[in-house]
N, C-alpha and C positions, 0 to 999 in steps of 0.2 A: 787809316783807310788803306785796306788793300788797293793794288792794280789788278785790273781785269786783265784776262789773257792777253796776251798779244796777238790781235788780229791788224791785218790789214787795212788800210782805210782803201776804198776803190774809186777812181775818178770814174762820174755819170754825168750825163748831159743832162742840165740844167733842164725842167718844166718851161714849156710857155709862162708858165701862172709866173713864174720866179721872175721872167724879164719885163712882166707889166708893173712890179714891184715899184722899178724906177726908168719909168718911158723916158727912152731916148738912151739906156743902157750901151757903156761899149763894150763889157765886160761880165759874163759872170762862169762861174764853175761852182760844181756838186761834189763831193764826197760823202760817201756811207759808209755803215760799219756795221756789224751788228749787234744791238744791243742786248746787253748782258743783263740774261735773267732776275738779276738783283735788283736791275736799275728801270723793268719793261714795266713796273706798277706805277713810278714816280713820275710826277705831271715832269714835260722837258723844261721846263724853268729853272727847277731844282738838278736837273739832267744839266743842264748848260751852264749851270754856277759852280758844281763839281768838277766838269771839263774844264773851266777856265781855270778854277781855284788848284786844281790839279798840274797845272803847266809847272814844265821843266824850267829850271831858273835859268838857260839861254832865251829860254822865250822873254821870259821875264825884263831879262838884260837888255835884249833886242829891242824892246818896245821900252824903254825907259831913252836909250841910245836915240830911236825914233822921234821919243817927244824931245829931247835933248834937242837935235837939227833941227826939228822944224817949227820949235817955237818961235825963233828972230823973224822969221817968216808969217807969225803972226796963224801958225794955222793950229787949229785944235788941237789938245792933247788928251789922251785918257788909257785908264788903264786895262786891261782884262779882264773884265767884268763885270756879272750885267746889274744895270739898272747907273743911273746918273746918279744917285748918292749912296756912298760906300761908309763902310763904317769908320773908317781911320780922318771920312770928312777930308782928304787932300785931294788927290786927282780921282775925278770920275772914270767911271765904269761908262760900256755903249748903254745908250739908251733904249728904254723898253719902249717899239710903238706900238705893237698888238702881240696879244697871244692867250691861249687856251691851254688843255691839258694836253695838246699832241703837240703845238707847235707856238714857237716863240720867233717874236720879230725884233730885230737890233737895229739901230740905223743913228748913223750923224751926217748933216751936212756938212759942208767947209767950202772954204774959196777953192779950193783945187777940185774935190769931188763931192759928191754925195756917193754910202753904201748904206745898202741893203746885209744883214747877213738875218736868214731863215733857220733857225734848226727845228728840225721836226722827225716823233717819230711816226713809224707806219708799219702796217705788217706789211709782210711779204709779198703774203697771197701763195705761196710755192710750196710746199709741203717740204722738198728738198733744202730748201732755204730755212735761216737764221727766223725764229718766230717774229723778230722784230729789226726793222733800222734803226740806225738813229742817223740825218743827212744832216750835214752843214753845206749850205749852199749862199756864196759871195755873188752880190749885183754890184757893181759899180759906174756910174754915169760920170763919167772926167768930165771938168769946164778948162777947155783948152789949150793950151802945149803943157804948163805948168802940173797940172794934172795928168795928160799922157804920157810926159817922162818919170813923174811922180811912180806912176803904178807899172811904168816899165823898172824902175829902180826893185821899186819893196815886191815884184810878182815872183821871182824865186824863194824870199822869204815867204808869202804869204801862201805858197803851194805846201812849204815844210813844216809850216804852224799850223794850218790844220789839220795836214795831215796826223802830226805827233799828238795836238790835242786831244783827236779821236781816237789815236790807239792810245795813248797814257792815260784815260780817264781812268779817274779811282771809280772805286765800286761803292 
């Protein structure tokens, strides 16, 4: 698999729709990109298992280091990828709780938080503009201290992971 250019990912303010995801939300951000003519036919399911499957092996490492910490702790682990059973059968993928052919929905609960993560694509509507998005947008609802130190830890990580996701996706 080739890479698609390298475009930018752009941070957007989150949808109303996005923060009734997880009522009571203390947390969520947007980024978009736009997606490459290769990838504007295929339902975002198949979009979102390329992006993930496509990560750089720091991300990789990052999130293995992740579950490493915080299993003694007793809090979920999984890997980058969607759907709860993965083929290798050891650590799960986020799980799928809705989606169609524009947009998929990821989400786990745990003691420290529950997230939401939405990817979905869209036109533009702009004649100027990219024919198509593609947005990854994070919802998070912390259950308290434990949780909002949690996501003050891992929020510079999780600004540069999707960022990269979205521009390294293979074609």
């Amino acid at each position: 698999m080739n890479s698609a250019p390298t475009s930018k990912a752009d941070e957007i303010v989150p949808e109303a729709r996005h923060w009734q995801l997880l009522p009571g939300a203390d947390f969520a951000d947007s980024y978009r990109i736009p997606l490459a003519a290769s990838l504007a036919q295929k339902q975002v399911a198949d979009i979102a298992a390329r992006m993930m499957a496509g990560r750089p092996a720091w991300v990789a490492a990052l999130l293995d280091l992740r579950n490493r910490l915080v299993a003694p702790f007793g809090l979920k682990g999984a890997k980058l990828a969607v759907g709860e059973v993965q083929p290798d059968g050891r650590m799960p993928g986020f799980p799928v709780l809705d989606g169609d052919a524009s947009h998929l929905l990821l989400g786990m609960d745990d003691r420290h938080l529950d997230f939401r993560l939405c990817i979905e694509k869209s036109p533009s509507g702009h004649a100027d503009e990219a024919p198509q998005w593609l947005t990854a947008t994070t919802v998070v609802r912390t259950k308290g201290l434990p949780g909002k130190a949690y996501l003050a830890v891992i929020m510079p990580f999780h600004r540069r992971i999707v960022r990269t996701l979205l521009e390294k996706m293979p074609e």
